[in-house]
DRENDO-1510 file (C-alpha; in Angstrom, 1 decimal, always signed):
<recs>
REC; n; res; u; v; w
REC; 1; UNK; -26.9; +11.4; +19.7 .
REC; 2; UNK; -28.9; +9.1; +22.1 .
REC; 3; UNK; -29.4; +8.8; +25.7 .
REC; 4; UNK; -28.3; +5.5; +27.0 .
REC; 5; UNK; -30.5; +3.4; +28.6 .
REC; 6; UNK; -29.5; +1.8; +31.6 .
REC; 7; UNK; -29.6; -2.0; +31.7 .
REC; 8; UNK; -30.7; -3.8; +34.7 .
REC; 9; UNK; -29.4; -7.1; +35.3 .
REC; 10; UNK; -30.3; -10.0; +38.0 .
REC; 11; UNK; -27.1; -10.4; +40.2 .
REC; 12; UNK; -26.8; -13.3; +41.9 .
REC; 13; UNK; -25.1; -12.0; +44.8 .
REC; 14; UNK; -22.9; -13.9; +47.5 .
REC; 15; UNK; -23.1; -12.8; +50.9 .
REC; 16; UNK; -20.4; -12.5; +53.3 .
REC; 17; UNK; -20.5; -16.3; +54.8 .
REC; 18; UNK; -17.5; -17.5; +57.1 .
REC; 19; UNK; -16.7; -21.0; +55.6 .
REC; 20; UNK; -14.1; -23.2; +55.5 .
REC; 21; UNK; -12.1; -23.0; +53.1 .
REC; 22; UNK; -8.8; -24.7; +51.2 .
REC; 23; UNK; -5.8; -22.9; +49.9 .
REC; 24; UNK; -4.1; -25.6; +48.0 .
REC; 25; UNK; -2.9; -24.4; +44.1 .
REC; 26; UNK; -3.4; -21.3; +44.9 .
REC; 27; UNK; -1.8; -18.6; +42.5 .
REC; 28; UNK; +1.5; -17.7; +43.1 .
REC; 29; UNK; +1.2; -14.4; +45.4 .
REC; 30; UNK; +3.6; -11.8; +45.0 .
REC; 31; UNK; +4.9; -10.1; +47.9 .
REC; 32; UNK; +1.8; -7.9; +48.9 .
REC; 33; UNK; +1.6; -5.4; +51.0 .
REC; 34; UNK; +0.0; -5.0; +54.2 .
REC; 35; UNK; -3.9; -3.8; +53.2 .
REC; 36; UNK; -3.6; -5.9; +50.3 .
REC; 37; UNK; -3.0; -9.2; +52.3 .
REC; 38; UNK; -6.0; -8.3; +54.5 .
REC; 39; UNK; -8.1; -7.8; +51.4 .
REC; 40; UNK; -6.7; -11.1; +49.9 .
REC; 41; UNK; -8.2; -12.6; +53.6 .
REC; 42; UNK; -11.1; -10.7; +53.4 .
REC; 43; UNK; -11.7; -11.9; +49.4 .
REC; 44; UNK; -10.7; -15.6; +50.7 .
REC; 45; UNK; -13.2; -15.7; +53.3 .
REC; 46; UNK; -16.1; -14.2; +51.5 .
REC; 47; UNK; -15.7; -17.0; +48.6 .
REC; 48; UNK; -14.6; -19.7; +50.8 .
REC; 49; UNK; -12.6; -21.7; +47.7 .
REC; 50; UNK; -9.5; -21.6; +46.6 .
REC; 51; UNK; -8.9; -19.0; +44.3 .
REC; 52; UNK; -6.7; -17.6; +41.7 .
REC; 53; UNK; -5.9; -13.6; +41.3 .
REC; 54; UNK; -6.4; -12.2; +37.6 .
REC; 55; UNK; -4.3; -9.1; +37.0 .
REC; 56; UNK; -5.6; -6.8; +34.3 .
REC; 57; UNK; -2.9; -7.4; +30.9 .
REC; 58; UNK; -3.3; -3.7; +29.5 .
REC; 59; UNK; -4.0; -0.1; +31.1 .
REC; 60; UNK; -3.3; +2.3; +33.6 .
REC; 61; UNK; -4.2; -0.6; +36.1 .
REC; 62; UNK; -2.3; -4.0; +37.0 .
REC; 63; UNK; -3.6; -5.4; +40.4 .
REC; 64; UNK; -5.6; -8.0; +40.8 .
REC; 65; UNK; -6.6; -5.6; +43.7 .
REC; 66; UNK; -7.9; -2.2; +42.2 .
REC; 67; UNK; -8.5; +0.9; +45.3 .
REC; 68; UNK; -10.5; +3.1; +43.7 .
REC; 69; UNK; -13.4; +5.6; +45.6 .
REC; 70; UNK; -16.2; +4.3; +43.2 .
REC; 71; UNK; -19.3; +5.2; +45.4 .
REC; 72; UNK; -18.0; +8.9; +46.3 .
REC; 73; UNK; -17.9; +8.5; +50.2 .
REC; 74; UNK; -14.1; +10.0; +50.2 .
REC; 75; UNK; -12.7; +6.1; +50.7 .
REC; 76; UNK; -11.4; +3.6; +48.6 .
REC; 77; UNK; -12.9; +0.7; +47.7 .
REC; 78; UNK; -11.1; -2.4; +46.3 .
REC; 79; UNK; -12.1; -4.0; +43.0 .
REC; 80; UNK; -10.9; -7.9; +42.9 .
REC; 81; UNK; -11.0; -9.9; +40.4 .
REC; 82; UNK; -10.2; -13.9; +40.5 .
REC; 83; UNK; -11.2; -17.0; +39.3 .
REC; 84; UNK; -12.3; -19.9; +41.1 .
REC; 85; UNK; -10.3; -22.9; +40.6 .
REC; 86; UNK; -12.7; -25.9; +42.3 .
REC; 87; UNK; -15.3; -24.9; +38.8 .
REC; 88; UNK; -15.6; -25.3; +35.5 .
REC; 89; UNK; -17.0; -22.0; +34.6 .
REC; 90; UNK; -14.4; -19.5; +33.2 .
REC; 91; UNK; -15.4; -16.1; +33.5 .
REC; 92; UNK; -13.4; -13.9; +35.9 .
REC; 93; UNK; -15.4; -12.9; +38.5 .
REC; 94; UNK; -15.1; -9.5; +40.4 .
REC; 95; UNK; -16.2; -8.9; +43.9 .
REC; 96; UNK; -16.3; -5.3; +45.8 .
REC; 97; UNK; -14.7; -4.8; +49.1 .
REC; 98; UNK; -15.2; -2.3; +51.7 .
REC; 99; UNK; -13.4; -0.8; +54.7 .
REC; 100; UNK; -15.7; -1.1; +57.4 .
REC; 101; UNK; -15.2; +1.8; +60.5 .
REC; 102; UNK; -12.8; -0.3; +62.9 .
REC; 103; UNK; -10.9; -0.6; +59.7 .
REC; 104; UNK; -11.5; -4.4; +58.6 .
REC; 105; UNK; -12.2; -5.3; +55.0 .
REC; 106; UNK; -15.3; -7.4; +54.2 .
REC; 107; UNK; -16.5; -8.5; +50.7 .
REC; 108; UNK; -19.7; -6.8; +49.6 .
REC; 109; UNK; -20.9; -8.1; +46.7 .
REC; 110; UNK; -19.5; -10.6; +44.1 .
REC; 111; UNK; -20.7; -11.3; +40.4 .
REC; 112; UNK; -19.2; -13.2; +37.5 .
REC; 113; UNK; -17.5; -10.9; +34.4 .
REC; 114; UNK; -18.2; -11.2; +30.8 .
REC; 115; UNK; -14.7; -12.9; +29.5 .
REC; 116; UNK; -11.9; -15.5; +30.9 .
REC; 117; UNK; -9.7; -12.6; +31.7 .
REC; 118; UNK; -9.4; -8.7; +32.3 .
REC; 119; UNK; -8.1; -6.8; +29.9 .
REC; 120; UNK; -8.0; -3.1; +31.2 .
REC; 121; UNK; -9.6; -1.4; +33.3 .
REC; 122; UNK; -11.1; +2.4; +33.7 .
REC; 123; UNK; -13.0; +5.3; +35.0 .
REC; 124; UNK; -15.3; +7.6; +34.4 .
REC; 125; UNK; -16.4; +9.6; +37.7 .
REC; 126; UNK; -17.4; +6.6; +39.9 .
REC; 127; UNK; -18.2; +4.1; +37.2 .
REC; 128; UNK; -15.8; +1.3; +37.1 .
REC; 129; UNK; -15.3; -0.1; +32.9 .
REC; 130; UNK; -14.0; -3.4; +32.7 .
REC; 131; UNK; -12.8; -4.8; +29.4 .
REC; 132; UNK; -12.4; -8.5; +29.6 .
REC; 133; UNK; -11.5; -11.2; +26.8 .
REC; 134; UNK; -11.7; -14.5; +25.9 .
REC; 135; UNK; -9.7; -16.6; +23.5 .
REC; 136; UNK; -13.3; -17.8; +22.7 .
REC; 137; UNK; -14.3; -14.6; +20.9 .
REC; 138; UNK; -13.1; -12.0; +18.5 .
REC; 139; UNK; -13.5; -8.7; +20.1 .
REC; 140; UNK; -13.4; -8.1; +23.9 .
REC; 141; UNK; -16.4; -7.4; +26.1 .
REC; 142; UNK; -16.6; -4.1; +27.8 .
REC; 143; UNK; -18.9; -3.6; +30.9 .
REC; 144; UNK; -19.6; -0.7; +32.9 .
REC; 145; UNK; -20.6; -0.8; +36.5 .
REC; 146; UNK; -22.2; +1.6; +38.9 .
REC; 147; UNK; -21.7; +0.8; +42.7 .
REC; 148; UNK; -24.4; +1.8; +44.9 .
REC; 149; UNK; -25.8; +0.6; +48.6 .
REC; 150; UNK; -23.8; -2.3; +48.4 .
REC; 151; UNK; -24.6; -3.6; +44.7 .
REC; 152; UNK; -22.2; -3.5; +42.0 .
REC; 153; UNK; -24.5; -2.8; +39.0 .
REC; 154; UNK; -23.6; -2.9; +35.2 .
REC; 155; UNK; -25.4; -0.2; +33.3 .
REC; 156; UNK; -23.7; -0.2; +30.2 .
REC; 157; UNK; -22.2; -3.0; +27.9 .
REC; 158; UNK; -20.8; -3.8; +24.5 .
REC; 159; UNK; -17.8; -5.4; +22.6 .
REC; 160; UNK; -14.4; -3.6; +21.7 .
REC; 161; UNK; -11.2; -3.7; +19.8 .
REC; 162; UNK; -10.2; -0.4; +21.0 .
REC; 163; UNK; -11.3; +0.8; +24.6 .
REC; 164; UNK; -9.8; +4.3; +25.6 .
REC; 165; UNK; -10.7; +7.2; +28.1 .
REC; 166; UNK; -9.7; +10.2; +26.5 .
REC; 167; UNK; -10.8; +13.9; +26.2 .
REC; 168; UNK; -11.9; +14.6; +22.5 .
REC; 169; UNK; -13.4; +17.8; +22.6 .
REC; 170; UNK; -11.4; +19.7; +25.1 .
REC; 171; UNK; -13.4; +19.2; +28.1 .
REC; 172; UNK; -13.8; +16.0; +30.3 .
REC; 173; UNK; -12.4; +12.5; +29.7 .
REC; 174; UNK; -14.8; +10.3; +27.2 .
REC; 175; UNK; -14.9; +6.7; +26.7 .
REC; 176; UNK; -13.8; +5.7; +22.8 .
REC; 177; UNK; -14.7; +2.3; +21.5 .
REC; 178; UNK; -14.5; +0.5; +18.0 .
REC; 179; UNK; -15.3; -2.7; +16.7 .
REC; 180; UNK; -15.9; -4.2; +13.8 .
REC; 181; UNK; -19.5; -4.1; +12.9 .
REC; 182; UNK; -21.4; -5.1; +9.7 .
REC; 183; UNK; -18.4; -5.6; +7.7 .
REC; 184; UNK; -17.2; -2.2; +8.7 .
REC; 185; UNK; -16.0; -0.2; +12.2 .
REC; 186; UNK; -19.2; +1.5; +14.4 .
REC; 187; UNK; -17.5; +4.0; +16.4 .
REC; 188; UNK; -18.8; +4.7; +19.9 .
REC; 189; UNK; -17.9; +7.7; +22.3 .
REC; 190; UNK; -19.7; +7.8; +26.2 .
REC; 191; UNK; -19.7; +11.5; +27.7 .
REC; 192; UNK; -20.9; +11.6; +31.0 .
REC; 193; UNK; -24.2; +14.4; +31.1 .
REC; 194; UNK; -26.1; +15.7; +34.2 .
REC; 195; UNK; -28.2; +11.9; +34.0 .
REC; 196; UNK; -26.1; +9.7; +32.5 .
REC; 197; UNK; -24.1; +9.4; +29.5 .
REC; 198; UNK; -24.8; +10.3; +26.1 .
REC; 199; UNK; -23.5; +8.3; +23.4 .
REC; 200; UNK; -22.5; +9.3; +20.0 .
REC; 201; UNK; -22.3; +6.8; +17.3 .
REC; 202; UNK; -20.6; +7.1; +13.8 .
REC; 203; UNK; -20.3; +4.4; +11.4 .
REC; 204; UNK; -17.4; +3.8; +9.0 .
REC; 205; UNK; -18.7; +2.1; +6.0 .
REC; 206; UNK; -15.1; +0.8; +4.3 .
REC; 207; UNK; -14.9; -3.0; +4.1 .
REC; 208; UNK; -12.5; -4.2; +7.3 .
REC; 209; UNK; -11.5; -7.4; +8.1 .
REC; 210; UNK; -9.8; -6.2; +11.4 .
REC; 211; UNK; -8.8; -2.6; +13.6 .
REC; 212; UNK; -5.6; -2.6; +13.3 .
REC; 213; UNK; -4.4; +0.4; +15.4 .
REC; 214; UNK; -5.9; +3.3; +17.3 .
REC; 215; UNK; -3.9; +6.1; +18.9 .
REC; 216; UNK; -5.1; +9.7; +19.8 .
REC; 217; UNK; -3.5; +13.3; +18.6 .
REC; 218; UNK; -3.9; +16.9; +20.4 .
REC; 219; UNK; -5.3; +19.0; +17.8 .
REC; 220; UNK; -5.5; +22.4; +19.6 .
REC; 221; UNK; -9.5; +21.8; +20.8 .
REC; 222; UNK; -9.2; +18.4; +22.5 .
REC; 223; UNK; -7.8; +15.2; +20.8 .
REC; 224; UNK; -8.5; +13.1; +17.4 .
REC; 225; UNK; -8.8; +9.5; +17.4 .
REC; 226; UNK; -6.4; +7.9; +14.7 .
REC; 227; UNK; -7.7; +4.7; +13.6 .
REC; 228; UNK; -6.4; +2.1; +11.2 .
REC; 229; UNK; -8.5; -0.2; +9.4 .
REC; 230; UNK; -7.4; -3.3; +7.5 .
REC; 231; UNK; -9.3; -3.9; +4.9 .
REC; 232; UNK; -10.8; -6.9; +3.0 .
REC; 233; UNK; -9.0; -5.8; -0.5 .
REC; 234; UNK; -5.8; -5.6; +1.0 .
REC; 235; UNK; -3.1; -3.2; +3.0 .
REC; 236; UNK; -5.3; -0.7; +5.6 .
REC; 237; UNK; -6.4; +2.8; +5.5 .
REC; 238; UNK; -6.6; +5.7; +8.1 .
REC; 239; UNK; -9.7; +7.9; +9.7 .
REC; 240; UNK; -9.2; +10.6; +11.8 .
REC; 241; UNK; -12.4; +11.4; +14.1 .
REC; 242; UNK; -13.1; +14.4; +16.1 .
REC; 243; UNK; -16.3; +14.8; +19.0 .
REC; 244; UNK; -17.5; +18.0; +18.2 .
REC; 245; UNK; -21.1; +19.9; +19.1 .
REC; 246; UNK; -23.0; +18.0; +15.9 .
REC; 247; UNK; -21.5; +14.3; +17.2 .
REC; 248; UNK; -18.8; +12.3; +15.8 .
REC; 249; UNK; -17.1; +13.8; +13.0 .
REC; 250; UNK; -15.0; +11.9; +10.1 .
REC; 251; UNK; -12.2; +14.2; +8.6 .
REC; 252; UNK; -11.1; +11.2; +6.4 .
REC; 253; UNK; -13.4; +8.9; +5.0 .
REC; 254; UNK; -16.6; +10.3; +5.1 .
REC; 255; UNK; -15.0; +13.1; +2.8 .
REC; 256; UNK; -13.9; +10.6; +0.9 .
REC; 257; UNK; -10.4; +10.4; +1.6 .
REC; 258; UNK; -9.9; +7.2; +2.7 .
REC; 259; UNK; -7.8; +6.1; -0.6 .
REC; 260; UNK; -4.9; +8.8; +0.0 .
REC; 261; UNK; -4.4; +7.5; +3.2 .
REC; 262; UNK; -4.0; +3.4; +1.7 .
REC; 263; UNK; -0.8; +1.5; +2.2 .
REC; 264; UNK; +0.8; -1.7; +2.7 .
REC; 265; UNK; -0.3; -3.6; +6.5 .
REC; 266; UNK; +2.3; -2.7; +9.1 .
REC; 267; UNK; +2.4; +1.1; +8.1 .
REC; 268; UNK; +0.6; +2.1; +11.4 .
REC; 269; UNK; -0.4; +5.5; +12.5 .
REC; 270; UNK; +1.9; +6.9; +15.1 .
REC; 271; UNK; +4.4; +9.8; +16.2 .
REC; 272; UNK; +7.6; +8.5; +14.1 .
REC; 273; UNK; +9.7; +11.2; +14.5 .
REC; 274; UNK; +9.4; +12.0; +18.3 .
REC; 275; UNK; +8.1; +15.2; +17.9 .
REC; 276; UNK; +4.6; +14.4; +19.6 .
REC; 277; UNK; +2.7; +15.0; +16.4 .
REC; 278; UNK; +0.8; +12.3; +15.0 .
REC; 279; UNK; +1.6; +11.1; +11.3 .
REC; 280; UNK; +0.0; +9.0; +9.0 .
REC; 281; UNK; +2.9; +7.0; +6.4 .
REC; 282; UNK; +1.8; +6.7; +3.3 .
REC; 283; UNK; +4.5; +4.9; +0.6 .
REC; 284; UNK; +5.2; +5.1; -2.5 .
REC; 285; UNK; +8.3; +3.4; -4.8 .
REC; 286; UNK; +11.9; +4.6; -3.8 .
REC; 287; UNK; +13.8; +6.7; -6.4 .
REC; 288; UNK; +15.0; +3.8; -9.2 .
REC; 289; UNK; +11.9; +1.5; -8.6 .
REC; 290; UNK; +8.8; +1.0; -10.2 .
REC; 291; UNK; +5.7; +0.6; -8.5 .
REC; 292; UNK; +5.0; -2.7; -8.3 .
REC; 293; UNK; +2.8; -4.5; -6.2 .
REC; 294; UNK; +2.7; -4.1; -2.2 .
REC; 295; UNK; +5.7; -6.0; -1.0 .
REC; 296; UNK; +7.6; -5.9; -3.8 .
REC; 297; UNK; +10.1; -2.7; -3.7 .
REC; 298; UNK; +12.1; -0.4; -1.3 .
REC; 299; UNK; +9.0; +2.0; +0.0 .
REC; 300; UNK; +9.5; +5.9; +0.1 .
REC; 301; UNK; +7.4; +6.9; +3.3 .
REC; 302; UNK; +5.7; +9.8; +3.0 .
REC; 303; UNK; +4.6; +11.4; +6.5 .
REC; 304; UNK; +1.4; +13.4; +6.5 .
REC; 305; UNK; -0.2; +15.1; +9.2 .
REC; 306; UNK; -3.4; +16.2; +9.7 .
REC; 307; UNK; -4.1; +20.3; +10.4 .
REC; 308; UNK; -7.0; +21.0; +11.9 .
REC; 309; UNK; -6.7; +24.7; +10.7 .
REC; 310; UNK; -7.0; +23.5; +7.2 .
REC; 311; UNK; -9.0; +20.4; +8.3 .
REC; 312; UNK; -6.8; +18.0; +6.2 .
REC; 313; UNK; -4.0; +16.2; +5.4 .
REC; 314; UNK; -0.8; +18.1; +4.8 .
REC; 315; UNK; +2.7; +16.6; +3.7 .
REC; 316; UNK; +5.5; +16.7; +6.2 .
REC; 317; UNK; +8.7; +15.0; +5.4 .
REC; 318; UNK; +10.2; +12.5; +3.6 .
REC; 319; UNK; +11.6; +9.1; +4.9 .
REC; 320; UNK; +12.8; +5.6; +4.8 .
REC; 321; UNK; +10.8; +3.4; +7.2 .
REC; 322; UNK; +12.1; +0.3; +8.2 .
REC; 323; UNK; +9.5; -1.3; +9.8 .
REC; 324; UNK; +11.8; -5.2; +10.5 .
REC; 325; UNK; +14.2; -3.4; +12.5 .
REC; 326; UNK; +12.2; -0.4; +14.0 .
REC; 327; UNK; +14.1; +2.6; +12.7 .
REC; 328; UNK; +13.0; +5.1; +10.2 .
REC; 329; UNK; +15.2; +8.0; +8.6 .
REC; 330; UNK; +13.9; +11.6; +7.2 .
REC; 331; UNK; +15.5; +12.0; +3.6 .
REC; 332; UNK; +17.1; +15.1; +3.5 .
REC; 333; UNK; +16.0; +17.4; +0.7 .
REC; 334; UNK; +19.3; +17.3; -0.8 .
REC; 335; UNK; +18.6; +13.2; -0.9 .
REC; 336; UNK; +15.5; +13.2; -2.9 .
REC; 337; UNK; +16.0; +12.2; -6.4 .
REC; 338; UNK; +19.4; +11.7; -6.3 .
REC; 339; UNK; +20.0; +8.8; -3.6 .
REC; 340; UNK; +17.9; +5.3; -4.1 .
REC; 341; UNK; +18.1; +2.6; -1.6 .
REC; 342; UNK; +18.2; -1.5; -1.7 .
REC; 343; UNK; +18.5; -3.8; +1.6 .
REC; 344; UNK; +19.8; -7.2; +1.9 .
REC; 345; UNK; +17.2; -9.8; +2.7 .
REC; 346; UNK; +19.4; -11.8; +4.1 .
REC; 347; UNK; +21.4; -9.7; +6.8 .
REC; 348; UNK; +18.8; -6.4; +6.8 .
REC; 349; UNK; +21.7; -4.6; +5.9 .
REC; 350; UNK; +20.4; -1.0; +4.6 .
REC; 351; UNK; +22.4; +0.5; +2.0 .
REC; 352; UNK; +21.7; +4.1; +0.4 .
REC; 353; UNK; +23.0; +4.5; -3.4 .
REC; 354; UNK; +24.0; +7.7; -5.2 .
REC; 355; UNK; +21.4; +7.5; -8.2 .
REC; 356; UNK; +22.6; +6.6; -11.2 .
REC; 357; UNK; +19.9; +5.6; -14.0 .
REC; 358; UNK; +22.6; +4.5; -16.7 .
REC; 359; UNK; +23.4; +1.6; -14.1 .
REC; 360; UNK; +21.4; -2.0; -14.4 .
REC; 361; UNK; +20.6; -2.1; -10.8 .
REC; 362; UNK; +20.6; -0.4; -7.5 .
REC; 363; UNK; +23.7; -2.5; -6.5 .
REC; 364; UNK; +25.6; -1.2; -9.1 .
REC; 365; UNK; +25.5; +2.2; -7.5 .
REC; 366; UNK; +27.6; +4.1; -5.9 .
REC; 367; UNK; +27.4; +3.3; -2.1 .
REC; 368; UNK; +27.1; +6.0; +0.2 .
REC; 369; UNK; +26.1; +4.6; +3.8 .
REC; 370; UNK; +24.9; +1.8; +5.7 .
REC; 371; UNK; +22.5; +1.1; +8.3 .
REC; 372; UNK; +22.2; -2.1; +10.6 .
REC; 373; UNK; +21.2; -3.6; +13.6 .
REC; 374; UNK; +21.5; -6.3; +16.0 .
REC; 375; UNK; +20.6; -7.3; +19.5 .
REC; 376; UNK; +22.4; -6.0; +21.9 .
REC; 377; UNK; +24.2; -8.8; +23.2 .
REC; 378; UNK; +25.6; -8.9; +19.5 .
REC; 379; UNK; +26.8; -6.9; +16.6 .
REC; 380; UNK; +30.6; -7.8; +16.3 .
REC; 381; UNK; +30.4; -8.4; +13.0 .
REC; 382; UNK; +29.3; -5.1; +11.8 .
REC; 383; UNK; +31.7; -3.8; +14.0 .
REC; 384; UNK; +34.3; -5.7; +12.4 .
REC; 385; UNK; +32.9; -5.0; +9.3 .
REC; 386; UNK; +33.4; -1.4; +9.3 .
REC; 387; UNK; +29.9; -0.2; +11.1 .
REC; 388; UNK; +29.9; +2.3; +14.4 .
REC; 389; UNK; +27.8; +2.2; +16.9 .
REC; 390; UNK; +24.8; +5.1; +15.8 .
REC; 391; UNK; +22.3; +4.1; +19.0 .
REC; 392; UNK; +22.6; +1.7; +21.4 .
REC; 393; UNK; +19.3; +0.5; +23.0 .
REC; 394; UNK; +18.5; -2.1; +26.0 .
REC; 395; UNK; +17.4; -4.4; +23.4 .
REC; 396; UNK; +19.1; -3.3; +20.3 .
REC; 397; UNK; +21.7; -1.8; +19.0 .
REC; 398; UNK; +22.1; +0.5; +15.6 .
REC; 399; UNK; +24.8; +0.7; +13.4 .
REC; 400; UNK; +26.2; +2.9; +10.7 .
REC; 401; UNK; +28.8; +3.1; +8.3 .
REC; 402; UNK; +30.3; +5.5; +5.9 .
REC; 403; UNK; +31.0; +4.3; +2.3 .
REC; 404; UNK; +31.7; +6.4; +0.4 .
REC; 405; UNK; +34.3; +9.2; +1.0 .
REC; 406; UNK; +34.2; +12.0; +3.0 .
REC; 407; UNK; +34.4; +14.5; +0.2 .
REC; 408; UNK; +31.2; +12.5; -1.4 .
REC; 409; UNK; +28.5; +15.7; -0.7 .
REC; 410; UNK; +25.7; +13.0; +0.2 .
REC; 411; UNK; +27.3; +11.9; +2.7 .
REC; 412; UNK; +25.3; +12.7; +5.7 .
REC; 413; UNK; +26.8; +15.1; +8.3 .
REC; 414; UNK; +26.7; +13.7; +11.9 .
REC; 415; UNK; +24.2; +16.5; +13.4 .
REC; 416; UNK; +22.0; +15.4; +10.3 .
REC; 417; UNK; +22.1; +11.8; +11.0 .
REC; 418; UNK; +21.3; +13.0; +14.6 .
REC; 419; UNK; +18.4; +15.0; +13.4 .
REC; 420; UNK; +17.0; +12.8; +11.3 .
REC; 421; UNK; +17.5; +8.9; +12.6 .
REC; 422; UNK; +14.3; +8.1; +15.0 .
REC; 423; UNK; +13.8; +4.5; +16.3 .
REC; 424; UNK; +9.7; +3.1; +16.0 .
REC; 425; UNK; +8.0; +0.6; +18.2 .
</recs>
């Protein structure tokens, strides 16, 4: 653990001038309310160009105009942010507004960001953290800011592919980061102490050529951060990291786990089966395949979870994960073994086979059921075809279809299919 120093930077501040001032190509405003049109005049006078509002893509925040209390007076401020269309420079630029006591807004200081746009933006007590990115750079640039007397200060920066407040340890909200870093992922986590923040910093030394997900568990004490790395041989891998009294701890690859947890890209950790549990999918070849190469066969997912009473990975179900069309179903125990699986490549039709080693191929089965989907504006084929409609969705719908007969035993009973057909983002 180490104390973060804070950085000073020179501002070049604009003061609050009255000038003349063009509106022409501005942004398309939406329809604002009230206070935020008199902020928009108040931001417009202050900068005296023309000027075009940048709305934060990601987060808990979308305004271009963000009220926030960030100096502790028991009033909101307003965080802008805008670009200035008459320039050639293309950092966002954020100014701080105030309400003054007959109720008027006036622009208190101004400063240029550290990307082309704003990505998300947070907060930790009454410091403002600003995540911006550029198409010019890799990983995003994260700044914190402390607003005092007037002057909005940054005191901490970096650069990100993850940027999260969350509560790891079962006390107060913490800032998570990761980035790339040295060919491997640097892991940073801010907690706000009595003067300042102290930062913990854990290193994962695995060969990554990108992050490719992060997403956060409750594990009875706080939360663990989830966090899958791509790496440079090929498919990606999972940590799981915990804040706890000695700093960042590794319950995955520092123990060296990291190879249990290795599949195919696209396998990302996440709650598949709705049950707000975090599980990691880790395949292996469907009953009737080999094990090929990655990309090469029907996958059997295997869901693990991690227990922190055991403090490790722990097998949870069985399922087929169909990542193309967002859908994965838990095989039954009365499944495994005996029922093998082949899709069409050409419609994404998923059929499920009665196993029958004797045959030459999967086709050659005997059919059970069938799975499809479709946008929702379509699907009259399968309907035609035979299919039913298992779950219809604003953007897609899901079909099934019995095969074989009724009598067959593997058929799946409808509060089974119920129970055990989950749709993924």
């Amino acid at each position: 653990m180490r104390k973060l120093a804070i950085v000073i930077a020179c501002l070049l501040l604009t003061g609050c001038q009255s000038i003349t001032f063009s509106v022409d190509g501005l942004l398309g405003a939406p329809n604002i309310a009230d206070e935020q049109s008199a902020i928009y005049d108040a931001l417009i006078e202050s900068t005296g160009r023309g000027i075009n509002l940048e709305y934060p893509r990601n987060g808990d925040y979308r305004s271009a105009f963000v009220l926030y209390d960030i100096d502790g007076d028991g009033e909101d401020e307003t965080l802008a942010f805008y670009s200035v269309s008459s320039v050639s420079e293309s950092n966002v630029k954020i100014a701080v507004l105030d309400r003054s006591a007959d109720g008027d807004w006036h622009s208190m200081c101004e400063l240029a960001g550290a990307g082309s746009s704003v990505d998300r933006v947070i907060f930790t007590g009454l410091d403002a953290v600003v995540g911006f990115s550029s198409q010019d750079y890799e990983e995003n640039a994260v700044r914190m800011y402390h607003y005092a007397s007037g002057v909005l200060e940054p005191v901490y920066e970096d650069t990100y592919t993850v940027l999260e407040l969350t509560d790891l340890d079962g006390g107060s909200d913490e800032i998570a980061l990761a980035k790339r870093s040295g060919g491997g992922v640097t892991v940073s986590i801010l907690k706000a102490g009595y003067d300042g923040y102290d930062s913990y910093v854990y290193e994962i030394g695995a060969a990554a050529s990108a992050i490719s997900g992060c997403v956060f568990g409750e594990t009875g004490n706080g939360r663990a951060m989830y966090l899958d790395i791509s790496l440079e041989e090929g498919g990606l891998m999972t940590d799981i990291l915990t804040l706890e009294d000695s700093g960042i701890v590794s319950h995955i690859y520092q123990r060296g786990l990291g190879v249990t947890t290795q599949r195919p890209a696209g396998y990302l950790s996440k709650d598949y089966d709705g049950d707000g549990e975090i599980e990691i999918p880790v395949v292996g070849a469907f009953t009737g395949y080999a094990t090929p190469a990655w990309g090469e066969t029907e996958y059997m997912t295997v869901l693990m979870r991690y227990s922190p009473a055991s403090d490790n990975l722990e097998f949870k179900s069985n399922a087929y994960c169909n990542l193309r069309d967002g859908y994965l179903l838990t095989i039954p125990n009365r499944w495994l073994n005996v029922v093998t699986v082949a899709r069409d490549a050409g419609t994404g039709e998923v059929t499920f086979y009665k196993y029958e080693p004797e045959k030459p191929s999967v086709t050659d089965m005997t059919p059970i059921m069938s799975f499809a989907s479709a946008d929702s504006s379509g699907g009259e084929a399968y309907t035609a075809a035979g299919y039913r409609i298992l779950m219809a969705g604003e953007l897609k719908n899901y079909y099934i279809r019995t095969i074989a007969p009724e009598s067959e035993p593997l058929v799946l009973t409808a509060d089974e299919i119920r129970d055990n057909f989950h749709t993924i983002e």
